[in-house]
N, C-alpha and C positions, 0 to 999 in steps of 0.2 A: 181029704182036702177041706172040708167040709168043715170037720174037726177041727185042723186045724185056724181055719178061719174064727168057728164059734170062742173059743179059746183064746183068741186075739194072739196066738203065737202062730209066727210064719216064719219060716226056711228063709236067709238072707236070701239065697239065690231067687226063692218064688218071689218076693218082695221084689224086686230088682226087674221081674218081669212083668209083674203086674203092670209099674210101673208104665213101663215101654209100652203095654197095652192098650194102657188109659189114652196116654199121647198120640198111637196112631188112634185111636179111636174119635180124636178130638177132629173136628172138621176142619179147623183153620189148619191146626196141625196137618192133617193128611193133606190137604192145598198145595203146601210149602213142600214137604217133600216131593211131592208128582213133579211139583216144577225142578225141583232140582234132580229129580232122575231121569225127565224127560233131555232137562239139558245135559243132564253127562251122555244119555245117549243119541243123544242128537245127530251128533256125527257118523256114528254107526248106520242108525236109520238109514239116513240120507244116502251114504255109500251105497246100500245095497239099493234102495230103489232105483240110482240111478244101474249100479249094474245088471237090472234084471230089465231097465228101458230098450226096446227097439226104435232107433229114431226113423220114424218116416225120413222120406225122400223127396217129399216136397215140404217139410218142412224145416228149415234151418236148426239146424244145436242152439237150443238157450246159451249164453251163457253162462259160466258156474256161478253160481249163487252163494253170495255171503252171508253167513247169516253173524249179526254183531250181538253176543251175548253178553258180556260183561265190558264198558268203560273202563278202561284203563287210564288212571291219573297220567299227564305231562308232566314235565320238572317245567318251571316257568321259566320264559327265555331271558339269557342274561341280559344285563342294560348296553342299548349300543357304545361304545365307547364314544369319547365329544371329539368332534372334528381338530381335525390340527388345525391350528394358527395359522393364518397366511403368513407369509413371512413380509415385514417392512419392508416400506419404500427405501431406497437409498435419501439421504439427508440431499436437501437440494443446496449445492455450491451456489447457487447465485446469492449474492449480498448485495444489498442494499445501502446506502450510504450520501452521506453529504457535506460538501465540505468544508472545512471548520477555518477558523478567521486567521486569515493571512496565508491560507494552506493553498500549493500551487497542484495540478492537477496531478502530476507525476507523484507529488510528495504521498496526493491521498491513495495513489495504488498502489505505491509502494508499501502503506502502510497494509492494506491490503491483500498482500502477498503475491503481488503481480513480478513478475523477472522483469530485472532492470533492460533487457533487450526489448519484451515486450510493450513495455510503456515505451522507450522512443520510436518503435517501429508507430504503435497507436498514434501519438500524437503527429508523424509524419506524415498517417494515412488522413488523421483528419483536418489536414491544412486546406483551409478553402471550404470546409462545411463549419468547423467551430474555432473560435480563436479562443484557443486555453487560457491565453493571457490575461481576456477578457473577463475570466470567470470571478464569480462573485462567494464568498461564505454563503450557504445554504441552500448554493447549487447538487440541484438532488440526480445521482447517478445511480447506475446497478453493474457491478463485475461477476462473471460466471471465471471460475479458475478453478483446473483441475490439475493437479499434481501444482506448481506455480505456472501451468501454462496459461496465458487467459486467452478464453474460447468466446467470449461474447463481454461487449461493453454496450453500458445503453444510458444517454442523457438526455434529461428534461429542460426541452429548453424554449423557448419563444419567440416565435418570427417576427421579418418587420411589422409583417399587417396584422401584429400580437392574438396568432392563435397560436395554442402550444402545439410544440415542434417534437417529435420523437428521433430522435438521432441514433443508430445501431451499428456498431462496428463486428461484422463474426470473421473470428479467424478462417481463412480461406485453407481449403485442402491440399494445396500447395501452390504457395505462395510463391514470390517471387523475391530477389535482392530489392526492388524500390515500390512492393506493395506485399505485405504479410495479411490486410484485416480489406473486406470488403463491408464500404460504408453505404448504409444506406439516410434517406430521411422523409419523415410521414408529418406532414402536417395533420392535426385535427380536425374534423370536418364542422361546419357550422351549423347551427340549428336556430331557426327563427322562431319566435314564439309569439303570438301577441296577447299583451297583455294591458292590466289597466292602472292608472294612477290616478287620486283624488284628495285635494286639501282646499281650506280654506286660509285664505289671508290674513296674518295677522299684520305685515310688516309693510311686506312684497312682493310680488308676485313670484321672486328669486328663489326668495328664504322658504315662500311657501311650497314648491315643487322638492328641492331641497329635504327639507323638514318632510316628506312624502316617500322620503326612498330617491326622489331622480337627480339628478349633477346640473351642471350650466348646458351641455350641450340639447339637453331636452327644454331646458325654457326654454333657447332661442326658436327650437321649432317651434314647441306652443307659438310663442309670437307670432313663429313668421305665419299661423294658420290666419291670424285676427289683425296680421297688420294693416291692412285695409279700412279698416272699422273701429280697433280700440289704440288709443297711445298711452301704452303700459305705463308712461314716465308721467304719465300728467293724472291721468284716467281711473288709476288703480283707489280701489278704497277698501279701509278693515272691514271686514265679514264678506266681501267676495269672495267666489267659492271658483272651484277649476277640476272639470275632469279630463281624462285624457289617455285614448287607447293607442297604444304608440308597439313598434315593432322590438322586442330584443332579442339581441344575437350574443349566441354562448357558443362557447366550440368545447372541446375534451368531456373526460365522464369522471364519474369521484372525485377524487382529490384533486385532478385534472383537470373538472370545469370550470372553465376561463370565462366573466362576462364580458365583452368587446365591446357592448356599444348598444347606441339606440338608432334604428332604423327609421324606415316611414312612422310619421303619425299616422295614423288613420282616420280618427277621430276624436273633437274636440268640443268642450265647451266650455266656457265661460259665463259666472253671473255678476255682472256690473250693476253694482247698487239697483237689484232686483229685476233688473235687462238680462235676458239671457239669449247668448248666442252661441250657436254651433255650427260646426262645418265638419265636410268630410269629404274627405280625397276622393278623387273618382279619374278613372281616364277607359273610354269605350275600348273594350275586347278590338278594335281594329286600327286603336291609336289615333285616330280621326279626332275626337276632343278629349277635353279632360281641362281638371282645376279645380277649385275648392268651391263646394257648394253648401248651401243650408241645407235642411231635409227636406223641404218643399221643391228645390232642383235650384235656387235661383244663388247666381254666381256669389262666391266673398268678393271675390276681386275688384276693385274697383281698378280707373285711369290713374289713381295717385294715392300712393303710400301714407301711412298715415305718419309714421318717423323714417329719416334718413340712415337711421341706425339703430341695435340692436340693445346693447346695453347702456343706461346712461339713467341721470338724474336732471329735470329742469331747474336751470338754476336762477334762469329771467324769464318772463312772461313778456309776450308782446305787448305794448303800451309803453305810458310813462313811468321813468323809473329817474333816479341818481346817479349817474356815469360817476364809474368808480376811477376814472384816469382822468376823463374831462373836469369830474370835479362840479357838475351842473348835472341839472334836469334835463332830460331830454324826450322823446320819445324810442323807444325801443323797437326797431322796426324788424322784428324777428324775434326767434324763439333760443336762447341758448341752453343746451345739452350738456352738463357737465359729466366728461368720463374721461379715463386715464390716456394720455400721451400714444398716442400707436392704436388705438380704437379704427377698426375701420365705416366708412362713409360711403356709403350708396347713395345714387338717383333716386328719387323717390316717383319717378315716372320718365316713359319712352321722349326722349328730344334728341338737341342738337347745341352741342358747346358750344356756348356763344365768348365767350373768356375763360383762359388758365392761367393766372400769372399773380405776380406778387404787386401788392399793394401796402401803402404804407401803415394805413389803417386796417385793411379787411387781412394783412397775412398772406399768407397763399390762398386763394381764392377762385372758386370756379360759378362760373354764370352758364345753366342751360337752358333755352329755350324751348316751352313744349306747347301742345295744344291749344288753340282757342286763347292765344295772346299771354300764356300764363308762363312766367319766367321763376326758376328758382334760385337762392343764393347758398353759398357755402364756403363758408369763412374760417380765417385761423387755424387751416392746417397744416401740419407737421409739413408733409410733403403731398404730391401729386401720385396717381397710379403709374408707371412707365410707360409711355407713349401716347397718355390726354393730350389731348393740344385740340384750338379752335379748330370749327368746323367737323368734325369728330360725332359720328348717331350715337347715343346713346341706348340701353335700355331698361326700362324699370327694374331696380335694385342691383343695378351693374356700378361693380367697385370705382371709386372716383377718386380718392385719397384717404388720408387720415389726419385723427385727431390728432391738433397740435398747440401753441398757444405762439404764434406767428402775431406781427402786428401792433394794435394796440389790445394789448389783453393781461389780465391778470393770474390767468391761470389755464388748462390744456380743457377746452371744453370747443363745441361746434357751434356757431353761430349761423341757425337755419333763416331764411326770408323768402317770401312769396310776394312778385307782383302780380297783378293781374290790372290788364289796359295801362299799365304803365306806374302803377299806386301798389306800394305794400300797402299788403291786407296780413290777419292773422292767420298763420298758414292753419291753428286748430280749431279754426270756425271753416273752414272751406267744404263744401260736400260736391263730391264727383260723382259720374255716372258709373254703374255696372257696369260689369262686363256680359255678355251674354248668359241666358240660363239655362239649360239642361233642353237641347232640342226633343220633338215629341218622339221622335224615332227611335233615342234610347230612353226615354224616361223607364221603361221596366226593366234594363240592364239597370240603372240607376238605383230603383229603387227594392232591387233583391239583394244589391251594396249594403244599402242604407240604414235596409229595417234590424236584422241583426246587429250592428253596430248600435244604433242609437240605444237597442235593448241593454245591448253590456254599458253603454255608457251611463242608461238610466241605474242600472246597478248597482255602480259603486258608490261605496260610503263615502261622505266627506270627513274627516277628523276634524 
């Protein structure tokens, strides 16, 4: 062996073993094998030791024991498949529609695809809630039709006291020969809001609420807050300013909301050439009083109106002036109001008719007697209220007649006058007394009214 080693010539086969010698001989080498002979015999081991175990009696059997030698790779799991689609809604039959110029109602369901039974059944059913005849181009409706039967009709329409009106006719489960649809109808509900309005004057007072967003039916309130104290028609000057918290009422929702209208003022002010006055509605939690007050409590109200009327231009001033009929100088012993024809005319304080009747010069003419010797006149109107006649209580700003141009006149205007002891005086120089102000037992219901309101009035911008 020896020999052959010094020699450097070795037997393939001793070569071959040498080899395998060196390898177990190597440490890491021998390691690796142990573990792998321990694991093949692993299972062996284990069997016999447990068959040579005696299990006590008091104590329970192990369970068998696993032993995990080699991990075994998964296949990775496949992707969930994606959910099915829901399947679509059915297309909704109801249509929408409106109808078009000179088209009668029958015409637009027939276009429709309503059966010609089903439209005059409909329109018999709705005799007495719509009048089809009455319908207008861009009257907006909606039909539900299935196969051509129609199962629901619905119109947009508008009550007398113009909130919108929902109108629904559904065909009934079995109907009858002189009723096939049951109709129903839902007015809109209202919603108050209050809100604020503010301008300044350039013109009039009219133009200037107007030019702000509001209509004619809100100046007249404004007015009627200050008629006591300013007359719009003489009074008003450019760069007066005007705010004004006032109630609106809207009824329906989206396309639906309807505005109606202006409600209570609330509150009010005005700036008359750097004068500023305010008022604000009030009436006590138990009805007991109430009226228009400043913010200090003390009443607007005065014994006597400051004009007879609402809307109107002066067109004479009390004093000396040129009778445009007489043709001469005269004095003018009242105030004339020029406005249109059919204008109505109130008291301007609580009395007692003293005359209703025609005069050759005054027109129709009414004379009332009120307070503390103080008589008022009212000339040149169209006609009388129905049932004025002497002796008749009057009460402050209760209807009397209207504008006309009765008499000697040249045009439809009111001819106001004021005596007092028996002597016209200028009714716009007169000052009356208050009315009461704000007792002390509600003054803190009043003024938990008042403070918030005055806040949002102070708020608003003037344009």
């Amino acid at each position: 062996m020896m020999r052959y080693a010094q020699s450097g010539h070795l037997k393939r086969g001793d070569d071959l073993e040498q080899t395998r010698l060196e390898r177990v001989s190597n440490p890491s080498t021998r390691a690796r094998v142990g573990v792998v002979s321990l694991a093949a015999l692993a299972p062996t081991i284990l069997a016999l030791s447990l068959s040579h175990q005696t299990p006590r009696a008091d104590i329970p059997p192990a369970p068998p024991a696993t032993l995990a030698l080699v991990a075994t790779p998964t296949k990775a799991a496949a992707p969930a498949p994606p959910p099915a689609a829901e399947p679509l809604p059915p297309p909704d039959p109801t249509v929408r529609d409106t109808l078009r110029s000179s088209e009668a109602l029958s015409q637009a369901l027939a276009r429709n695809n309503v059966a010609a039974d089903d439209v005059s059944d409909l329109v018999r059913d709705l005799k007495g809630v719509l009048d089809v005849r009455s319908l207008r181009a861009g009257a907006r409706f909606s039909v539900k039709v299935e196969g051509r039967a129609l199962t629901r009709f619905t119109f947009q329409a508008i009550s007398p006291e113009g909130l919108p009106r929902r109108i629904t006719a559904d065909r009934l489960a079995e109907g009858t020969a002189t009723k096939r649809f049951g109709v129903g109808v839902v007015d809109a509900k209202v919603e108050t809001t209050l809100e604020g309005l503010a301008g300044t004057i350039r013109g009039s007072l009219y133009n200037a609420v107007l030019d702000a967003g509001g209509d004619p039916n809100l100046v007249n309130k404004f007015v009627d807050v200050f008629a006591w104290n300013i007359d719009f028609y003489r009074q008003t000057h450019s760069g007066d300013e005007f705010r004004v918290v006032v109630e609106k009422k809207y009824a329906g929702v989206g396309d639906e909301r309807r505005f109606l209208g202006y409600g209570k003022v609330k509150a009010a002010e005005y700036v008359n050439a750097g004068t500023t006055f305010r008022g604000f509605a009030f009436q006590t939690a138990d009805n007991k009083f109430g009226g228009w007050f400043d913010e200090a409590g003390d009443a607007l109200e005065r014994t006597f109106l400051k004009s007879p009327m609402e809307v109107a231009n002066v067109t004479s001033s009390y004093g000396m002036r040129f009778h445009p009929i007489l043709n001469r100088n005269s004095t003018h012993e009242g105030v004339d109001y020029g406005a249109p024809s059919g204008t109505p005319i109130w008291t301007v304080a609580d009395g007692i008719v003293l005359d209703a009747r025609f005069s050759k010069s005054a027109g129709n003419m009414v004379m009332i007697q009120h307070m503390n010797g103080i008589v008022t006149e009212y000339f040149h109107l169209s006609r009388f209220v129905d049932g004025l006649k002497k002796g008749e209580r009057v009460k402050q700003k209760q209807l009397i007649g209207y504008v006309g141009s009765t008499g000697l006149s040249t045009g439809p205007h009111l001819h106001f006058g004021m005596l007092r002891g028996g002597s016209h005086v200028d009714p716009n120089k007169q000052k009356f007394p208050n009315a009461k102000p704000i007792p002390a037992g509600y003054r803190g219901e009043f003024n938990s009214l008042v403070q918030p309101l005055l806040a949002q009035l102070k708020a608003l911008s003037r344009a």
